[in-house]
N, CA, C and O atoms as a GROMACS GRO file, in nm:
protein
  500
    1UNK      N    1   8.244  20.173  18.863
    1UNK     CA    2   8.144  20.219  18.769
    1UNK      C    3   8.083  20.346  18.827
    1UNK      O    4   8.037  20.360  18.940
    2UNK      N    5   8.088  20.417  18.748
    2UNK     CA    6   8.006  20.575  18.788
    2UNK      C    7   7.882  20.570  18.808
    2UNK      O    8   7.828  20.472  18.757
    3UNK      N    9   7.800  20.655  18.876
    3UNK     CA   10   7.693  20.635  18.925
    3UNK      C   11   7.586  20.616  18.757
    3UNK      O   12   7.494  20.540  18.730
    4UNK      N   13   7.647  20.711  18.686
    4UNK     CA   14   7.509  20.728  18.592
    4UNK      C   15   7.581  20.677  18.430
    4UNK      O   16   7.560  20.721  18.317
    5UNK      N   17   7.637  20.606  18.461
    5UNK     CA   18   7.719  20.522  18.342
    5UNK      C   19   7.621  20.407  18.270
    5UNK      O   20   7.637  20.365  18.155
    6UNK      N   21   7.549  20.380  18.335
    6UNK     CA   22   7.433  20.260  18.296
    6UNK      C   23   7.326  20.331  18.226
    6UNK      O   24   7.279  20.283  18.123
    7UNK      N   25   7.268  20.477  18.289
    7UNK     CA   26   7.176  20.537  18.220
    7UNK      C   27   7.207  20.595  18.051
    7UNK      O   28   7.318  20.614  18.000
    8UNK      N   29   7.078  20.614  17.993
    8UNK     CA   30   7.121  20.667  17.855
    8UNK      C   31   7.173  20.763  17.862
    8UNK      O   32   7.146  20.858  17.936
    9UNK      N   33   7.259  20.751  17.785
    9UNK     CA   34   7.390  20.856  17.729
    9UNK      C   35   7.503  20.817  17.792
    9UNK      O   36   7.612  20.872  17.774
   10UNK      N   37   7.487  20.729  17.862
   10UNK     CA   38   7.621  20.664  17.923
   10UNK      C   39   7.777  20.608  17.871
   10UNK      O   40   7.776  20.605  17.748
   11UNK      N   41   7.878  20.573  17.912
   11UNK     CA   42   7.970  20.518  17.834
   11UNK      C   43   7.872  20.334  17.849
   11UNK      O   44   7.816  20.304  17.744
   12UNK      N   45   7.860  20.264  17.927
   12UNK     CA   46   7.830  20.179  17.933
   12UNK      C   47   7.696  20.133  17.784
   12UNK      O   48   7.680  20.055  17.690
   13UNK      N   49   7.638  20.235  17.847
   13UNK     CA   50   7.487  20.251  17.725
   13UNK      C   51   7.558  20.218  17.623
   13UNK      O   52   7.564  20.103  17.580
   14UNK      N   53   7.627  20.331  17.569
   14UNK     CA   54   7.635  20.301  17.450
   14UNK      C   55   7.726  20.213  17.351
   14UNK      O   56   7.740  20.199  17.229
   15UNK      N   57   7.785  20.157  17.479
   15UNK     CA   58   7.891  20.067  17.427
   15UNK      C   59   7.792  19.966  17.387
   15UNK      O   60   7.815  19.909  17.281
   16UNK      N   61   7.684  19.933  17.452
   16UNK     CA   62   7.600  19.815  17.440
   16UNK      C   63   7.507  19.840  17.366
   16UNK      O   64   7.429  19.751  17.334
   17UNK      N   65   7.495  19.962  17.324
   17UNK     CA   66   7.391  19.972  17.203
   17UNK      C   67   7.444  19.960  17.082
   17UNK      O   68   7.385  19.938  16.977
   18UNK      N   69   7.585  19.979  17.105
   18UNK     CA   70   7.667  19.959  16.934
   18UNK      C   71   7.659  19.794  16.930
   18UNK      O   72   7.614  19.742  16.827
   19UNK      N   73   7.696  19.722  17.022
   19UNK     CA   74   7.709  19.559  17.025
   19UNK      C   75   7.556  19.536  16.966
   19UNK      O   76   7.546  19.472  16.862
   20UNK      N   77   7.439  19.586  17.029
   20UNK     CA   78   7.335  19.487  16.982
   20UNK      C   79   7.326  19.546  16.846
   20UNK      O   80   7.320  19.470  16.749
   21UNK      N   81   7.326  19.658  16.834
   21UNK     CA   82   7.264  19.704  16.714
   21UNK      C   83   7.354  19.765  16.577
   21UNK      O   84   7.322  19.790  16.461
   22UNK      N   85   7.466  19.773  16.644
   22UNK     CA   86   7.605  19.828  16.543
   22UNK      C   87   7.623  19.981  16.561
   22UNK      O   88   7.570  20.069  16.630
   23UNK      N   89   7.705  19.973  16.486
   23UNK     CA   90   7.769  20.122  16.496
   23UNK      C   91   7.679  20.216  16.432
   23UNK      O   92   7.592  20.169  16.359
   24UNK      N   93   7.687  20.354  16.449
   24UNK     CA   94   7.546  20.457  16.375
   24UNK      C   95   7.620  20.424  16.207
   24UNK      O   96   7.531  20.424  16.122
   25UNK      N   97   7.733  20.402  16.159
   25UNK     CA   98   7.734  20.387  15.984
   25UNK      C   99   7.664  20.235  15.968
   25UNK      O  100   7.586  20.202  15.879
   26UNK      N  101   7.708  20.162  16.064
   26UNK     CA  102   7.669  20.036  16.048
   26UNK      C  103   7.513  20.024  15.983
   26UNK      O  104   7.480  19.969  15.878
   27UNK      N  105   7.425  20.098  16.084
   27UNK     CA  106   7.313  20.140  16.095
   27UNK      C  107   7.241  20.178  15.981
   27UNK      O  108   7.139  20.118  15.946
   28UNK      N  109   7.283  20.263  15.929
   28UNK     CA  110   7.294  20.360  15.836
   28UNK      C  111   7.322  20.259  15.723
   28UNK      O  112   7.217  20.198  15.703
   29UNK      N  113   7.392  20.229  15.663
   29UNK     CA  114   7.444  20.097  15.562
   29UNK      C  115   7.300  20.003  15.559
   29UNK      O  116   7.237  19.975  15.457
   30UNK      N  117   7.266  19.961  15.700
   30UNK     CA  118   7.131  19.859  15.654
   30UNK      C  119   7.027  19.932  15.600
   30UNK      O  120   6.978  19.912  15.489
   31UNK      N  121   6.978  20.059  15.716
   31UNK     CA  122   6.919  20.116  15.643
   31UNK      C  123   6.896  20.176  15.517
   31UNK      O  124   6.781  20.215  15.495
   32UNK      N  125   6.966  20.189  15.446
   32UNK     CA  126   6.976  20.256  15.302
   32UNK      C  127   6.986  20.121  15.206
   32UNK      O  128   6.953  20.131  15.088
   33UNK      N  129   7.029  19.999  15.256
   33UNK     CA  130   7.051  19.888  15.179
   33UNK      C  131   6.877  19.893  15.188
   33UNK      O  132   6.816  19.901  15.082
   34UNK      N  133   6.783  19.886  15.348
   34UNK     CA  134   6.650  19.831  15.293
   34UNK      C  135   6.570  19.891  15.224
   34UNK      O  136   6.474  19.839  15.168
   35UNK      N  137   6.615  20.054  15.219
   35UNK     CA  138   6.526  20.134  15.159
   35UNK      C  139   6.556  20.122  14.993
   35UNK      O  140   6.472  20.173  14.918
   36UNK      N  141   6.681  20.050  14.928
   36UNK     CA  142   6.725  20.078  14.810
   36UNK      C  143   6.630  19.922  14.798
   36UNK      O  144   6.568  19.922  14.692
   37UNK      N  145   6.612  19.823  14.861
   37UNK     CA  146   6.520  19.714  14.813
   37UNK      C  147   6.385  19.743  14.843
   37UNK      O  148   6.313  19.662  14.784
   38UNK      N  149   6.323  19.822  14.907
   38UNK     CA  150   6.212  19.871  14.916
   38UNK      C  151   6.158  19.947  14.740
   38UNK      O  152   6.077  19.904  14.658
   39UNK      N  153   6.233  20.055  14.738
   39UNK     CA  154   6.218  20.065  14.597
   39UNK      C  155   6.263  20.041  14.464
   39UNK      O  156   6.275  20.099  14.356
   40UNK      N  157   6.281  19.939  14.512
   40UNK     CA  158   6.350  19.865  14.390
   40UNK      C  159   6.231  19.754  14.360
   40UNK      O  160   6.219  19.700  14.250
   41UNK      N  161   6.163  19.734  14.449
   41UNK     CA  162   6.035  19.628  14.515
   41UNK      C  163   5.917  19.725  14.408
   41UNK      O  164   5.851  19.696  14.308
   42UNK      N  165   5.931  19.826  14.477
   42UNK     CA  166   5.783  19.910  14.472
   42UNK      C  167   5.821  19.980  14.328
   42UNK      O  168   5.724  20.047  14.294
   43UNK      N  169   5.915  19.988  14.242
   43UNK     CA  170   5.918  20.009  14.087
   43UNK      C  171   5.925  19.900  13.997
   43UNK      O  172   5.947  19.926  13.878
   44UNK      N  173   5.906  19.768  14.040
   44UNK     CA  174   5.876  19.662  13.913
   44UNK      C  175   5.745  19.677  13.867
   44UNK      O  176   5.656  19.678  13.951
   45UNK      N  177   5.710  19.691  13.723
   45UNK     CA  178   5.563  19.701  13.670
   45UNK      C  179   5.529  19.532  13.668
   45UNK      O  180   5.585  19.436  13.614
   46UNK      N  181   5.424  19.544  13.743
   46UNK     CA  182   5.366  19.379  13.710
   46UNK      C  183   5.356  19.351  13.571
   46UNK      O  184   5.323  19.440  13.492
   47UNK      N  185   5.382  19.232  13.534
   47UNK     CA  186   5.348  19.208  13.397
   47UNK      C  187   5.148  19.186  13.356
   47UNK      O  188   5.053  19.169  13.432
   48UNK      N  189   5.153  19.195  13.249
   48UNK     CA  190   4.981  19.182  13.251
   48UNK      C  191   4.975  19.039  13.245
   48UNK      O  192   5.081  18.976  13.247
   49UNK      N  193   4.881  18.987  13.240
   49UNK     CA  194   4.823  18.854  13.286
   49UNK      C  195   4.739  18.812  13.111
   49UNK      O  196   4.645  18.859  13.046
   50UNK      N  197   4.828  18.714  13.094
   50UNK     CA  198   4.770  18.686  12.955
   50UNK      C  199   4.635  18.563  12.992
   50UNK      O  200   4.675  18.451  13.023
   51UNK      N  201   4.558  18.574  12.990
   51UNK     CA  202   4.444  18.449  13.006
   51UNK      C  203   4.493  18.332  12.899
   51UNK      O  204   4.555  18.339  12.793
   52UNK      N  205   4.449  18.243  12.961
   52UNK     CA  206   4.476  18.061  12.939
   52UNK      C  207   4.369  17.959  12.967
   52UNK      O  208   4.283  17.962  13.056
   53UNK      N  209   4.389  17.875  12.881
   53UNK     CA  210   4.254  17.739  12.886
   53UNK      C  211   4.368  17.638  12.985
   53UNK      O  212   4.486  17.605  12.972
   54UNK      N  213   4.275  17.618  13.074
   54UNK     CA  214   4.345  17.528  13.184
   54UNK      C  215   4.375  17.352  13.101
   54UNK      O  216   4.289  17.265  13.088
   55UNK      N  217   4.484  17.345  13.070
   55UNK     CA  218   4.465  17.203  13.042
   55UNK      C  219   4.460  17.119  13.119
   55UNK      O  220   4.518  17.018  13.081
   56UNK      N  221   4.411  17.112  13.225
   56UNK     CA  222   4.348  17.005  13.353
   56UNK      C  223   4.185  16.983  13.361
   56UNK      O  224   4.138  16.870  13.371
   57UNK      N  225   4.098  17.108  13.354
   57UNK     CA  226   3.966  17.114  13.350
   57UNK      C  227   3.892  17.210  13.206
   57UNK      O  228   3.776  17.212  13.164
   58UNK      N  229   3.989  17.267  13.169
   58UNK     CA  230   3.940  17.368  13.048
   58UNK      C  231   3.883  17.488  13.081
   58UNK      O  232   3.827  17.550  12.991
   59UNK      N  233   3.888  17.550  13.230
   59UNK     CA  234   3.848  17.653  13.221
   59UNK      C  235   3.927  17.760  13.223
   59UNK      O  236   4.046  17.742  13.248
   60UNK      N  237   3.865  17.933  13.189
   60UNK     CA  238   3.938  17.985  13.135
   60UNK      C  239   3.997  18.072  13.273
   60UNK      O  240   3.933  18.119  13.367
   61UNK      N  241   4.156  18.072  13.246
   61UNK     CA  242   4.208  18.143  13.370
   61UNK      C  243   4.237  18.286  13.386
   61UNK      O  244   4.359  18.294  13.377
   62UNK      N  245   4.185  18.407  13.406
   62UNK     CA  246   4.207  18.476  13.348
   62UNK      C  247   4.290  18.602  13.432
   62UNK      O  248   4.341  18.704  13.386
   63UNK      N  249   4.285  18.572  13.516
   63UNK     CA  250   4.435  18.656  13.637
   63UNK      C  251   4.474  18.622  13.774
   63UNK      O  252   4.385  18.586  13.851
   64UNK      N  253   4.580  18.629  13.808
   64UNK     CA  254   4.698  18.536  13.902
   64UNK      C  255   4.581  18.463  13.996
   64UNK      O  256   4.567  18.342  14.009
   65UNK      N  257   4.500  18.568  14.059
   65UNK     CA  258   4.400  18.505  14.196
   65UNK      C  259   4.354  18.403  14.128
   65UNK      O  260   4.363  18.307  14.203
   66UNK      N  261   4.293  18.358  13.987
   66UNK     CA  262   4.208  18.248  13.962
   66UNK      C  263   4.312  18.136  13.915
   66UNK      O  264   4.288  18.016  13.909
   67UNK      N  265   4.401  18.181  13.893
   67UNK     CA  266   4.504  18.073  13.899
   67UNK      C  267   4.572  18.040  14.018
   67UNK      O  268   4.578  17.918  14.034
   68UNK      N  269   4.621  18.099  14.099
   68UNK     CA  270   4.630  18.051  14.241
   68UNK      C  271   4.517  17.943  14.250
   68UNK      O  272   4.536  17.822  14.236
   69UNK      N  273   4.368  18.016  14.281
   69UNK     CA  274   4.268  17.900  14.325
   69UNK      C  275   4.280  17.743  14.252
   69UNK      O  276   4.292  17.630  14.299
   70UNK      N  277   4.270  17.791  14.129
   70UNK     CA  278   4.284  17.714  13.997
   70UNK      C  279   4.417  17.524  14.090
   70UNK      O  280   4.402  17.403  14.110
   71UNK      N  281   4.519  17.626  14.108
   71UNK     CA  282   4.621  17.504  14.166
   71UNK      C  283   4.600  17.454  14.261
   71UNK      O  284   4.630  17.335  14.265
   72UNK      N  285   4.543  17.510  14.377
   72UNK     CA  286   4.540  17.460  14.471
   72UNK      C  287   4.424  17.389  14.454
   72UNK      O  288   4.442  17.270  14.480
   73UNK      N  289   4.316  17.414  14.421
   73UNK     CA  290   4.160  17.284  14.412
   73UNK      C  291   4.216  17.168  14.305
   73UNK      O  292   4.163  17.057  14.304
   74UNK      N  293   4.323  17.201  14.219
   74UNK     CA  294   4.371  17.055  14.117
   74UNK      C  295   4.542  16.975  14.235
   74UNK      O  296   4.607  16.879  14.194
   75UNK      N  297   4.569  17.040  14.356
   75UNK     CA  298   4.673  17.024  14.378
   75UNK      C  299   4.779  17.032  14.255
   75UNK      O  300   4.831  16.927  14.216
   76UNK      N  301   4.805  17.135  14.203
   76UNK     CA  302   4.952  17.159  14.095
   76UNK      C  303   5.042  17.267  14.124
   76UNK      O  304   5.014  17.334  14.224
   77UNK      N  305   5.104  17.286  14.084
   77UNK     CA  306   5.225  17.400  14.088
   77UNK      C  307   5.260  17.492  13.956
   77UNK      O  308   5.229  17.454  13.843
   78UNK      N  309   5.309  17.581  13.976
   78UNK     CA  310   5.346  17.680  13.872
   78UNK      C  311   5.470  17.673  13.817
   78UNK      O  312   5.564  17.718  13.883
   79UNK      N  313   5.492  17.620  13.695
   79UNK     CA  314   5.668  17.631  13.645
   79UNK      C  315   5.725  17.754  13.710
   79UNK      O  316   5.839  17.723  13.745
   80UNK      N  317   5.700  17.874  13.742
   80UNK     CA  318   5.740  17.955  13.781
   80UNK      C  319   5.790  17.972  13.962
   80UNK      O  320   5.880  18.024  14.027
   81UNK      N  321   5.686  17.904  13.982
   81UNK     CA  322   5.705  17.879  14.154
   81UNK      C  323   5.872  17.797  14.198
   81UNK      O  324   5.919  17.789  14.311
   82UNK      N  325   5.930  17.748  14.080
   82UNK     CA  326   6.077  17.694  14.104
   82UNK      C  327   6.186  17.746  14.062
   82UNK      O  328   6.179  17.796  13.950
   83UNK      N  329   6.298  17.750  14.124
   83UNK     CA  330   6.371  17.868  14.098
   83UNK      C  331   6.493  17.803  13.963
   83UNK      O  332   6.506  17.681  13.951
   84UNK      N  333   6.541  17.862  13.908
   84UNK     CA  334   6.628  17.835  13.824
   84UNK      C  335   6.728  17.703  13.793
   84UNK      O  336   6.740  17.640  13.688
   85UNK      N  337   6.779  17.690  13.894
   85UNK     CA  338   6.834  17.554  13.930
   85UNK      C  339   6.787  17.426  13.997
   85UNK      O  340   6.857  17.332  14.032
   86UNK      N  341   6.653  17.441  14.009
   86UNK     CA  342   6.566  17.353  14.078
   86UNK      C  343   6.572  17.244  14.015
   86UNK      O  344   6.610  17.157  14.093
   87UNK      N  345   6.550  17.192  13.882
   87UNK     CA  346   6.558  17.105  13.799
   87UNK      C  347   6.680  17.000  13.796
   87UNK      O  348   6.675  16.877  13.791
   88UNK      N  349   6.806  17.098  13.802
   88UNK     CA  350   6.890  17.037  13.810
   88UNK      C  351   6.952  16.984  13.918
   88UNK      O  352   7.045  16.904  13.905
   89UNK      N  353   6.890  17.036  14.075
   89UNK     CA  354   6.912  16.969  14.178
   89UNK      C  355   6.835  16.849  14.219
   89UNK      O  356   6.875  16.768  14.303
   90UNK      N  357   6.702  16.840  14.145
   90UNK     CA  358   6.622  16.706  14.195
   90UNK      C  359   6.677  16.644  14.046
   90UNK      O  360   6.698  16.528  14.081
   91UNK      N  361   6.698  16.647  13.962
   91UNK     CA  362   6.779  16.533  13.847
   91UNK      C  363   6.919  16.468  13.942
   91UNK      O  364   6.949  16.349  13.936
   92UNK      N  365   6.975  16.545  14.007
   92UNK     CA  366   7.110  16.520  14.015
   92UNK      C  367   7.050  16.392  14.170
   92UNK      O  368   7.095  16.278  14.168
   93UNK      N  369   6.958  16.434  14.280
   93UNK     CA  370   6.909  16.361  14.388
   93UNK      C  371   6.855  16.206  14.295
   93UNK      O  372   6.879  16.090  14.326
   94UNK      N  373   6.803  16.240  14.216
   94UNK     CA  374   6.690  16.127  14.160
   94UNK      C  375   6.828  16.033  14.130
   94UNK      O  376   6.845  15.921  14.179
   95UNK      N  377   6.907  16.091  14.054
   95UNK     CA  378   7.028  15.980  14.006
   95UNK      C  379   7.108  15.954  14.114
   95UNK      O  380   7.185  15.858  14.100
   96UNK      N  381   7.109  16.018  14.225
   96UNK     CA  382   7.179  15.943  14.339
   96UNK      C  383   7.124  15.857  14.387
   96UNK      O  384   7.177  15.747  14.404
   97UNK      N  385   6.962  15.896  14.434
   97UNK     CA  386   6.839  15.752  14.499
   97UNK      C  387   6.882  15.631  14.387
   97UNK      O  388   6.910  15.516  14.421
   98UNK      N  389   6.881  15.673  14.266
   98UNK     CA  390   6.859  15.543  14.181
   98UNK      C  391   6.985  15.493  14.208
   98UNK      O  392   6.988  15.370  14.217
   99UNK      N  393   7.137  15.577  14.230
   99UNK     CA  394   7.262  15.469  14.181
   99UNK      C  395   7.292  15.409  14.400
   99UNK      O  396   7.375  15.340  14.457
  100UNK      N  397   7.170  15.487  14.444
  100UNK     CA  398   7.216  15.423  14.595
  100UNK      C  399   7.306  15.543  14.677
  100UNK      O  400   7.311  15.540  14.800
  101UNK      N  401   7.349  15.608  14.631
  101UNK     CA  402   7.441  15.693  14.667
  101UNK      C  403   7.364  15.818  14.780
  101UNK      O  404   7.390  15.936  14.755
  102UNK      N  405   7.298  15.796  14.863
  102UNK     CA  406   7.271  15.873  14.947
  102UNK      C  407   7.264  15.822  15.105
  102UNK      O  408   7.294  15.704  15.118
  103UNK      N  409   7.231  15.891  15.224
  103UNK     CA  410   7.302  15.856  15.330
  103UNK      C  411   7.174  15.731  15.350
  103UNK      O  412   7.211  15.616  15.376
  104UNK      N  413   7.096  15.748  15.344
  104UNK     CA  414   6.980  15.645  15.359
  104UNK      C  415   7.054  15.506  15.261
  104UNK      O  416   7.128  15.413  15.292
  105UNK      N  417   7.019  15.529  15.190
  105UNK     CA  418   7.097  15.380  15.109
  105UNK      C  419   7.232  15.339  15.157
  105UNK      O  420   7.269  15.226  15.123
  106UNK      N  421   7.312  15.410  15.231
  106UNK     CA  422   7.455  15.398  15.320
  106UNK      C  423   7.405  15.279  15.421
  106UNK      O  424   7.422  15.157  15.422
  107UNK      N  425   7.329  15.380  15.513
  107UNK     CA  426   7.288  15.314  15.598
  107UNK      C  427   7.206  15.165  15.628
  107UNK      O  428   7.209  15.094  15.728
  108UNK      N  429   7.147  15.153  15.528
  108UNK     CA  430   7.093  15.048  15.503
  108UNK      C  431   7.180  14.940  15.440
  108UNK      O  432   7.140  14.829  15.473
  109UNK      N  433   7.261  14.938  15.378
  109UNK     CA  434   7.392  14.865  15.321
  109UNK      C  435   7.461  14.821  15.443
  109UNK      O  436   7.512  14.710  15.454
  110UNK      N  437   7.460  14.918  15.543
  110UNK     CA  438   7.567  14.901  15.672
  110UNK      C  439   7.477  14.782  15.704
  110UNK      O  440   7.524  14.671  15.726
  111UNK      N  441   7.350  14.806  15.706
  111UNK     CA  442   7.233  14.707  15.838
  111UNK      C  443   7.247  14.609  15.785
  111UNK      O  444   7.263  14.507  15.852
  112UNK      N  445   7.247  14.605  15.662
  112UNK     CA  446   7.203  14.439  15.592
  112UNK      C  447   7.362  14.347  15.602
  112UNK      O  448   7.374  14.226  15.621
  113UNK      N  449   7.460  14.435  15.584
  113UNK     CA  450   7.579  14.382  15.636
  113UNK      C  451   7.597  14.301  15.755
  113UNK      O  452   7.641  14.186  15.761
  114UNK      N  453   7.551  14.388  15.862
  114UNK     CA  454   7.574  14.356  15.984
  114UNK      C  455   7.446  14.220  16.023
  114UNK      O  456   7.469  14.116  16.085
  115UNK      N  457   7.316  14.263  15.965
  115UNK     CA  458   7.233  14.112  15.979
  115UNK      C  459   7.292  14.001  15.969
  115UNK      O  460   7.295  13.912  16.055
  116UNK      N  461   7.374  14.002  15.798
  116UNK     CA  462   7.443  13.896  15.759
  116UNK      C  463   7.557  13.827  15.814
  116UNK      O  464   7.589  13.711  15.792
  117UNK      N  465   7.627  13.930  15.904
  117UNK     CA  466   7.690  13.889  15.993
  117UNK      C  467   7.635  13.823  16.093
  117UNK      O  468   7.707  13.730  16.130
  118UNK      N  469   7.529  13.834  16.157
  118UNK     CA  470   7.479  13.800  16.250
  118UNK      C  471   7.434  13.653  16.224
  118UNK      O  472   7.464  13.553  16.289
  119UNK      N  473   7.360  13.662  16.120
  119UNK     CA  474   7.273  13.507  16.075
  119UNK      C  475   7.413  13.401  16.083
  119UNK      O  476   7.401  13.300  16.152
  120UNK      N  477   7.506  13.420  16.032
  120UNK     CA  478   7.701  13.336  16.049
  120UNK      C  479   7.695  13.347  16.135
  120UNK      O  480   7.675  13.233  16.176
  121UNK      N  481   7.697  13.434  16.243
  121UNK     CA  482   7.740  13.393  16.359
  121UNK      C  483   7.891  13.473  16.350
  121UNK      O  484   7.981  13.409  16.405
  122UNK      N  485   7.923  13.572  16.303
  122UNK     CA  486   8.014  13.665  16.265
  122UNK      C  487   8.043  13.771  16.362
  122UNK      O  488   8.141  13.810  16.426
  123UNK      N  489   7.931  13.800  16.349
  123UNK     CA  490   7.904  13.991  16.487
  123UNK      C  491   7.774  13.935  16.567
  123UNK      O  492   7.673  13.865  16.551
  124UNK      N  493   7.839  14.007  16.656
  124UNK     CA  494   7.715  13.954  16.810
  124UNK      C  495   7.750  14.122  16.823
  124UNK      O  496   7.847  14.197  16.815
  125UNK      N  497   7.608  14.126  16.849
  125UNK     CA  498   7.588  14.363  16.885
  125UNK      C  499   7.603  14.318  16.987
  125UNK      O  500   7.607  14.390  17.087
   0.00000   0.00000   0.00000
């Protein structure tokens, strides 16, 4: 190894600065990917805030901050706070808990098996 191979500008350096951090297009590619979600972020127009009668207490809600507060002092949630397929992943869980079909209900099928073995005189653990 050459004396000044470790210092910046080195072959060593920079072999190890491409490993942690990538290559300068590499680089370049994230960067322009974060700046194209940066403004892509910073050009959505908020929508306006239509006011609403709370059907929990009746009062009137009249933009996001008092509805934030609004949920959290009733403990509720926002239809919006769940993402698209949310619905259909806790329908699809709920009908597995109910038909048994999850690893918890497995497992417990195994135990009560093996009790029953035990009470016969079948399996000794």
């Amino acid at each position: 190894m050459s004396k000044g191979s470790k210092r910046r500008g080195g072959k060593d350096f920079e072999r190890n600065f491409d490993s942690i951090f990538g290559s300068k297009e590499e680089r370049k590619a994230k960067h322009d990917a974060q700046e194209k979600r940066v403004v892509a972020r910073a050009t959505r127009a908020q929508k306006d805030f239509v006011p609403f009668r709370s059907p929990i207490d009746q009062t009137v809600i009249s933009c996001p901050s008092n509805l934030r507060a609004h949920n959290k002092k009733h403990g509720v949630t926002n239809i919006r706070d769940y993402g698209a397929n949310w619905f259909e992943r806790k329908n699809k869980e709920r009908g597995n808990e109910i038909q048994g079909n999850t690893k918890q209900a497995h497992n417990e099928r195994i135990e009560n098996v093996k009790e029953a073995l035990q009470r016969h005189g079948v399996y000794k653990p």
